[in-house]
C-alpha positions as CSV (number, residue, x, y, z in Angstrom):
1,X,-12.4,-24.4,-2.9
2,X,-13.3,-21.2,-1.5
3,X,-11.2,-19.6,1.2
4,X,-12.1,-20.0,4.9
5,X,-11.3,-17.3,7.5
6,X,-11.4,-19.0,11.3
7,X,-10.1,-18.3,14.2
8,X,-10.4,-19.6,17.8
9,X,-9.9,-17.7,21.2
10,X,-8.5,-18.7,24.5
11,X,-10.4,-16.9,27.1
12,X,-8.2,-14.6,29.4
13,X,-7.0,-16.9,32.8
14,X,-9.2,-16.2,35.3
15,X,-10.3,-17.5,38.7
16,X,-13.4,-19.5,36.9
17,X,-11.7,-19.6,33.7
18,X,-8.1,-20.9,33.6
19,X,-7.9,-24.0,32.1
20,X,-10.7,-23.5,29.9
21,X,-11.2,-25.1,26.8
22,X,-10.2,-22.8,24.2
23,X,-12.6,-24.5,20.9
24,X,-15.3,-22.6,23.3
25,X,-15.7,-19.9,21.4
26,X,-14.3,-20.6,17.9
27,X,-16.0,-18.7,14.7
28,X,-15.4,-19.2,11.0
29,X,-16.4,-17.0,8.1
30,X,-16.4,-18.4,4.1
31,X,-14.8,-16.9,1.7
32,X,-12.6,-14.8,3.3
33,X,-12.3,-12.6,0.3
34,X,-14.4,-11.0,-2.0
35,X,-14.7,-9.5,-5.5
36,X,-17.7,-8.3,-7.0
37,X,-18.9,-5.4,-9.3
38,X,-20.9,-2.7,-8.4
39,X,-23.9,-2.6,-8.4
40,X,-24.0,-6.5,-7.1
41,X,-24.2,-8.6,-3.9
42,X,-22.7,-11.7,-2.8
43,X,-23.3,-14.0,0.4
44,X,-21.0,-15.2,2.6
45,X,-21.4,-18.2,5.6
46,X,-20.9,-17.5,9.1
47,X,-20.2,-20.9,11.5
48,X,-19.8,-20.7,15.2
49,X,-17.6,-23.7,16.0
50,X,-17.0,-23.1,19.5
51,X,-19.5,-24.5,22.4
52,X,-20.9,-21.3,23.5
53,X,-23.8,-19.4,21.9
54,X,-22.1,-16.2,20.7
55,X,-23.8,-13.1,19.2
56,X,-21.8,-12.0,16.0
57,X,-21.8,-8.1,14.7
58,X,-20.8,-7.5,11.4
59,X,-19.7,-4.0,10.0
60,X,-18.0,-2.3,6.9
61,X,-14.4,-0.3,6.9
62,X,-12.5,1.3,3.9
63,X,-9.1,0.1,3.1
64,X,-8.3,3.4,5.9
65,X,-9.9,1.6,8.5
66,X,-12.6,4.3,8.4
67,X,-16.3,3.0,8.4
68,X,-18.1,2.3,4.8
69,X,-20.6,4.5,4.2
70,X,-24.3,2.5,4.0
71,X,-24.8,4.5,0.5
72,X,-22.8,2.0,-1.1
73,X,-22.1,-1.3,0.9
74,X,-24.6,-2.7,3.0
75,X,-24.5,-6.1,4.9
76,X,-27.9,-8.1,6.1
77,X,-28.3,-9.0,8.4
78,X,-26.1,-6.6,10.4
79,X,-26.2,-9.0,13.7
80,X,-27.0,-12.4,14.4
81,X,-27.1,-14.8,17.1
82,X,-25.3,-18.2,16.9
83,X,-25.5,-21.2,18.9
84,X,-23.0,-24.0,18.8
85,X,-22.7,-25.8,15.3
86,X,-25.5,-23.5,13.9
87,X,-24.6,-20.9,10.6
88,X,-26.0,-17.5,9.0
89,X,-25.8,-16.6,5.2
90,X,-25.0,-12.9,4.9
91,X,-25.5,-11.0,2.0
92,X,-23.0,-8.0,0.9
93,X,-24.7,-5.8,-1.2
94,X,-23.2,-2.8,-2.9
95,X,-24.1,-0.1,-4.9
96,X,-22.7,2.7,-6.9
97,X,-23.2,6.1,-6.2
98,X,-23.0,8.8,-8.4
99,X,-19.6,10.1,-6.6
100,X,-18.1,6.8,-7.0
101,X,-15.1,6.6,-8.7
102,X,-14.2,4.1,-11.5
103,X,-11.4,1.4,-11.1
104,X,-11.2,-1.0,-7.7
105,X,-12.4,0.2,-4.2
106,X,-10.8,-2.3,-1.7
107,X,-13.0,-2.2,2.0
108,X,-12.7,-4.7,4.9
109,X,-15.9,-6.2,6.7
110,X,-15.7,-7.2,10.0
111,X,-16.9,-10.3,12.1
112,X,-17.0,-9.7,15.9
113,X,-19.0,-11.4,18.6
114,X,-20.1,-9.6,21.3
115,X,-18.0,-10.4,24.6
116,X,-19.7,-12.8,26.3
117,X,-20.4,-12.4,30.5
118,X,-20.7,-14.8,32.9
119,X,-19.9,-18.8,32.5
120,X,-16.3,-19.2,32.2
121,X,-15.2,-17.3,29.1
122,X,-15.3,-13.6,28.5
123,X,-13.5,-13.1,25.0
124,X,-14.1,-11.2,21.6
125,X,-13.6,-12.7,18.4
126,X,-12.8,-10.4,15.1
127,X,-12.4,-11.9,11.5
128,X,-12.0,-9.8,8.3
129,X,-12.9,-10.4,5.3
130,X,-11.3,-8.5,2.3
131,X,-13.5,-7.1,-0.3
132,X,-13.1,-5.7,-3.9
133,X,-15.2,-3.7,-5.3
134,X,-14.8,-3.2,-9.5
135,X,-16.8,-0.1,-10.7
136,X,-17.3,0.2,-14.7
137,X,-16.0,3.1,-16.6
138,X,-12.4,4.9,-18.1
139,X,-10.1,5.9,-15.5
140,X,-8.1,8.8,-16.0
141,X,-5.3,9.3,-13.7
142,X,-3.5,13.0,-14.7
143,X,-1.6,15.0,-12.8
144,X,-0.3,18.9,-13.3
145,X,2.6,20.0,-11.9
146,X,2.5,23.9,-11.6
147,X,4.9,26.8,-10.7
148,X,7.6,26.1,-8.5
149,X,9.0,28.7,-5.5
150,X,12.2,29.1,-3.1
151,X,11.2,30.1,0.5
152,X,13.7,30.2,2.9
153,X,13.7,29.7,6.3
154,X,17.2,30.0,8.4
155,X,19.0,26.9,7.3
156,X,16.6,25.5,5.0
157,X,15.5,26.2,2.1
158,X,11.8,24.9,0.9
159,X,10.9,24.3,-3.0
160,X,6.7,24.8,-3.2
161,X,5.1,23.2,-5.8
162,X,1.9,23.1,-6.9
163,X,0.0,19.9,-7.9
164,X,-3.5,19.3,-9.3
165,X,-5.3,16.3,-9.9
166,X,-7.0,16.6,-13.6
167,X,-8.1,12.9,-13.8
168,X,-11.3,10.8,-12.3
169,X,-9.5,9.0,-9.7
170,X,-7.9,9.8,-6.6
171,X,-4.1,9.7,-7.0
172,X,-2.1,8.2,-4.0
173,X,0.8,10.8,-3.2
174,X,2.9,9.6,0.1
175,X,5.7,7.4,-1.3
176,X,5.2,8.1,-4.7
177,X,6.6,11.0,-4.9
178,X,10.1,11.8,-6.0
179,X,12.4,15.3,-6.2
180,X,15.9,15.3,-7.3
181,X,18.4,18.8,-7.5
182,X,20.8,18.7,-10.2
183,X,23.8,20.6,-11.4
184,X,25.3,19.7,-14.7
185,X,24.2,16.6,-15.3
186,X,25.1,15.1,-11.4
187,X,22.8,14.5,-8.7
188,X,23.2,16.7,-5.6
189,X,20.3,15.7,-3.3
190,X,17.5,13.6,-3.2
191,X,14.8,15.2,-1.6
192,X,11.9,13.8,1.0
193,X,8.5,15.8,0.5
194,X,6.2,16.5,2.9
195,X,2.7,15.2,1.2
196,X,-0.8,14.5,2.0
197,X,-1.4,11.4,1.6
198,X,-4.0,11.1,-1.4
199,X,-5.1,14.0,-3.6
200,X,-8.6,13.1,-5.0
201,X,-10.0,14.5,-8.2
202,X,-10.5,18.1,-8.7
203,X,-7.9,18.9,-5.6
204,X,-5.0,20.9,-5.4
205,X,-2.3,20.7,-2.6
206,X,1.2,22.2,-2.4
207,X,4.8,20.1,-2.2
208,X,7.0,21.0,0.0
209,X,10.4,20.0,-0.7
210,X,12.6,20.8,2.4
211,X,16.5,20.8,1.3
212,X,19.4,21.3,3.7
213,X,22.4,21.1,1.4
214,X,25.2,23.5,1.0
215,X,24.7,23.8,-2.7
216,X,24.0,27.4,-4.1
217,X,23.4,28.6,-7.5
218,X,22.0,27.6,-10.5
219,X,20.1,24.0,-10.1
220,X,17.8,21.8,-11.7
221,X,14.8,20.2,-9.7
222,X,13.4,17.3,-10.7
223,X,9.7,16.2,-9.5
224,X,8.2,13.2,-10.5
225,X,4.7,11.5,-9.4
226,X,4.2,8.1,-10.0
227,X,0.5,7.8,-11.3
228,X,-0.8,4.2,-9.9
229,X,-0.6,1.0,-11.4
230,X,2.6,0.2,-13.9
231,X,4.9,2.8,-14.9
232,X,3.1,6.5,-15.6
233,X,5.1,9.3,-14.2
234,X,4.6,13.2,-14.6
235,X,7.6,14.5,-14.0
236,X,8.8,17.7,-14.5
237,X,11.8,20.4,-14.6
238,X,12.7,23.4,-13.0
239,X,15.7,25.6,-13.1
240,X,15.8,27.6,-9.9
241,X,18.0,29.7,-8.1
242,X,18.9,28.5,-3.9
């Protein structure tokens, strides 16, 4: 059976309002998620359930909450009008650019009516439904790890690296990123970089390692990326002086 997104809305209490039936404005959406390849389409049902005639808009955003690009997902109709009991069929239609990466794009498409004046409800209604996007081709996910430098500032002292994304996909960096300092074998610090939070193909960005400590010397520093998906680190070693 396929999944069913619905949701119904109190309205607000108000002087005409309060004690309103809440099933007035009720919407559903079927599936609620997604998958498809690209280039394909897929439909998906719209059902107002409420008692009011509501007027739905429907519009793409990325997994970032920014909005989709029309060059590669594109809903029809964008807007339709619904009176109580009465569906739509929407169609999702995406293509693939030639910037499109390979591998899974995730996006969100939105269901909102429009808020409705006068009568005795004034509410909005939003549903999502969750879409996954497959594009064809060999994904590469390399990262380089370059030189590494000491700059220090008062109390602290920052490790810079260098890192450059070799592969065809962009690489997520915030939280899976990982630096160590080591002296003989022993942990002395775990450090928390400061990172963009994706580094797309082709880019180049700079870690900055901030570390504290009271250890001077001779030290190793570790610094591993975790690549995506299973277990594919690049790590790798640097024997510095702090």
């Amino acid at each position: 059976m396929a999944a069913l997104a619905a949701l119904a809305l109190a309205p607000a209490p108000s002087a005409e309002g309060a004690g309103a039936d809440p099933s007035r404005v009720a919407l559903s959406v079927t599936p609620a998620r997604v998958v498809l390849a690209a280039p394909g389409s897929r439909t998906i049902r719209l059902r107002n359930d409420g008692a009011d005639r509501v007027v739905v808009d429907v519009t793409g955003r990325s997994a970032g909450g920014r909005k989709v690009a029309n060059a590669w997902l594109r809903i029809a109709p964008a807007r339709v009008a619904l009176r109580s009991g009465e569906s739509a069929t929407l169609t999702i239609r995406v293509t693939r650019p030639p910037s499109m990466e390979p591998g899974e794009h995730r996006a969100l498409l939105l269901v909102t009516t429009r808020l409705l004046n006068g009568g005795r409800v004034n509410v909005q209604v939003r549903l999502g439904v969750r879409i996954t996007v497959r594009v064809a081709g060999r994904v590469v996910r390399r990262i380089s790890l370059g030189a590494l430098r000491v700059h220090r500032a008062r109390r602290t002292r920052y490790l810079l690296v260098s890192i450059a994304n070799r592969g065809n996909v962009t690489v997520p960096l915030r939280g899976h990123v990982t630096a160590s300092l080591l002296r003989d074998g022993t942990r002395l610090a775990r450090l928390s970089p400061s990172v963009r939070r994706v580094l797309p193909p082709g880019a180049r960005a700079i870690l900055a390692l901030p570390y504290r400590g009271h250890a001077r010397g001779s030290v190793t520093a570790v610094v591993r990326v975790r690549l995506g998906p299973g277990s594919r680190i690049a790590e790798r070693r640097y024997r510095i002086r702090l």
